[in-house]
C-alpha positions as CSV (number, residue, x, y, z in Angstrom):
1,X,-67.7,13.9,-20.8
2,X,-68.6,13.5,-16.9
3,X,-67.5,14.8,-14.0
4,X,-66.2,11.7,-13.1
5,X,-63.3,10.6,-15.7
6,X,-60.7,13.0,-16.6
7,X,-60.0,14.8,-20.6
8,X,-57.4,11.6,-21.2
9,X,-60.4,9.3,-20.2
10,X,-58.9,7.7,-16.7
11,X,-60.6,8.9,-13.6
12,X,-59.2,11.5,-12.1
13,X,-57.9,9.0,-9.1
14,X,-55.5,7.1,-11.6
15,X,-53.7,9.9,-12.8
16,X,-53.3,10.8,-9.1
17,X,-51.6,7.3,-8.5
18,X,-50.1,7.0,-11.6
19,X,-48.4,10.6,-10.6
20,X,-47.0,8.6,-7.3
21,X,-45.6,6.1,-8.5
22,X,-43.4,8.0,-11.1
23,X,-42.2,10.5,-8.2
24,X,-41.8,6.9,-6.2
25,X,-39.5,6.1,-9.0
26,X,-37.5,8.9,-9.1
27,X,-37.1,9.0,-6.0
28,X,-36.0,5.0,-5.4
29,X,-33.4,5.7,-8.5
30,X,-31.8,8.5,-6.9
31,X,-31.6,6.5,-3.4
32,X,-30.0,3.8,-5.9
33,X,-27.5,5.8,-6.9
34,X,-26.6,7.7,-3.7
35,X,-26.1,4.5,-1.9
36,X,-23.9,3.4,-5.1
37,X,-22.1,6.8,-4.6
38,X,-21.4,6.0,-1.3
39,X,-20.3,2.6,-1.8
40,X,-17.6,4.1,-3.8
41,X,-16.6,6.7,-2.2
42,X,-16.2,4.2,0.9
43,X,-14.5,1.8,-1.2
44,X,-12.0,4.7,-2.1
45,X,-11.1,5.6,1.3
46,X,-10.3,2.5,2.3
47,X,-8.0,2.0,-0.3
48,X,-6.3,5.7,0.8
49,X,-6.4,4.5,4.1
50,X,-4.5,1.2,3.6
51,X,-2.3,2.8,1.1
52,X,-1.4,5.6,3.7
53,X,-0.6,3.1,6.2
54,X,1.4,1.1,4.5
55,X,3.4,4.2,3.2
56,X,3.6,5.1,7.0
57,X,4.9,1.6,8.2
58,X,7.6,1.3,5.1
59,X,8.9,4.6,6.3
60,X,9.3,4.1,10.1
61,X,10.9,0.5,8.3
62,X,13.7,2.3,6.9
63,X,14.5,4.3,9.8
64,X,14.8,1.4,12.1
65,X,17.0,0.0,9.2
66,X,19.5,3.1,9.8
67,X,19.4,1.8,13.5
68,X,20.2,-1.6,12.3
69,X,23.1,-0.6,9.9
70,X,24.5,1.8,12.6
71,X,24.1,-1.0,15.4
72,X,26.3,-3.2,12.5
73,X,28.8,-0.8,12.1
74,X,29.2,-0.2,16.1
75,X,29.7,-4.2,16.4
76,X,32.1,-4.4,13.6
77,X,34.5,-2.1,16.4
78,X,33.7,-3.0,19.4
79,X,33.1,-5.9,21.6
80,X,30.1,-4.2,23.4
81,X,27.8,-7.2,24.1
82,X,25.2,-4.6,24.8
83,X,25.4,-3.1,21.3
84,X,24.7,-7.0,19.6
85,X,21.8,-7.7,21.9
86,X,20.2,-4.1,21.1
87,X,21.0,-5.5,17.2
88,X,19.9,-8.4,17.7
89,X,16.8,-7.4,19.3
90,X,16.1,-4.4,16.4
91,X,16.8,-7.5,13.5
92,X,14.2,-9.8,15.3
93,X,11.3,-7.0,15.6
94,X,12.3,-6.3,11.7
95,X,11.7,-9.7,11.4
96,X,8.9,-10.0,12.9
97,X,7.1,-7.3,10.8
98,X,8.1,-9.3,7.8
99,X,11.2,-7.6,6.9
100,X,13.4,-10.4,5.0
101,X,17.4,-9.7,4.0
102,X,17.4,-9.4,0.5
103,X,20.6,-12.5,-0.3
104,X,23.2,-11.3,-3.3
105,X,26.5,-12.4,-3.1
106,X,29.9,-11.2,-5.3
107,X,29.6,-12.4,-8.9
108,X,26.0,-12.3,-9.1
109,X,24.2,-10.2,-12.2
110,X,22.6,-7.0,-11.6
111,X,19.5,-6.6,-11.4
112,X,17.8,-3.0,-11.3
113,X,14.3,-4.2,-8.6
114,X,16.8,-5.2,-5.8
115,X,19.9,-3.6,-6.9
116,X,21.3,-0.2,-6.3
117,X,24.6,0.6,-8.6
118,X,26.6,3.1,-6.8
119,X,29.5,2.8,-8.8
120,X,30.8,0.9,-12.0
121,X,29.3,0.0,-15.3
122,X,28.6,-3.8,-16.2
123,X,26.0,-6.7,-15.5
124,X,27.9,-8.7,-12.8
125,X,28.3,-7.5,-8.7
126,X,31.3,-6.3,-7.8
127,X,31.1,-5.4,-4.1
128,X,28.3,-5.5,-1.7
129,X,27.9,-1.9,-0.3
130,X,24.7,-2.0,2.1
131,X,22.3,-5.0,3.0
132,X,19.2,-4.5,0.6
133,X,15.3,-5.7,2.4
134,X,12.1,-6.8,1.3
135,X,9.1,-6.4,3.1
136,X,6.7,-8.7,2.2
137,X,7.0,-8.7,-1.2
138,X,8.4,-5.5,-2.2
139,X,11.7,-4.2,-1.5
140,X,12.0,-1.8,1.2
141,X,15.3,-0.9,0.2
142,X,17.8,-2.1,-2.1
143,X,21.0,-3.7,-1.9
144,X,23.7,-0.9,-2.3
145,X,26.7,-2.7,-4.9
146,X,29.4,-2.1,-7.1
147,X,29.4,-3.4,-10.7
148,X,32.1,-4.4,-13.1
């Protein structure tokens, strides 16, 4: 054998490339995967992210509906023109952010995604107790009835 190949009959040069591009390899894979990882992980956190917000903006929604149903109630006994315009103006930023009235009327049947039973057993609405919403396309609150 001479000096010049190597016992597994390459010179001694290949095996040194040969030994580069395998630790090349690795390493490329394991970039490949870490940026994979952090695709992911940034996918996740924006999902979180919207979720949270959206949990956030339903729940300040629902507050400002406890305005509105107060704001109704003050109207319903009292003349106050001030208290309708502050209503009015609370329904039309509800609006605005998408907030729809969800419509049900006496006689209609129950139905358990928009409907609340407070009171009763049966299929068809009694009473209307509180205004159900949607927002978007879930409901943000539902309509409060009666059933017989």
């Amino acid at each position: 054998m001479s000096e010049d190949t190597h016992p597994n009959g390459s010179p001694p040069e290949q095996d040194s490339i040969e030994a580069l591009q395998a630790t090349c390899e690795e390493y490329l894979n394991g970039w490949k995967r870490a940026k994979a990882d952090f695709a992911n992980a940034e996918r996740t956190w924006r999902t979180h992210t919207a979720e949270l917000a959206r949990y956030a903006e339903e729940r300040v929604l629902r507050e400002m509906l406890e305005i509105a149903d107060a704001l109704d109630e003050a109207v319903r006994h009292t003349s106050d023109e001030g208290i309708e315009q502050i209503r009015r103006k609370i329904l039309s930023i509800l609006a605005r952010e998408k907030v729809t009235l969800i419509t049900v009327t006496k006689g209609d049947l129950f139905d358990p995604y928009i409907h609340e039973a407070i009171s009763g057993e049966g299929e068809q609405i009694a009473v209307i107790v509180r205004n159900g919403y949607m927002h978007e396309d879930q409901v943000l609150r539902p309509v409060q009835v009666m059933v017989k």
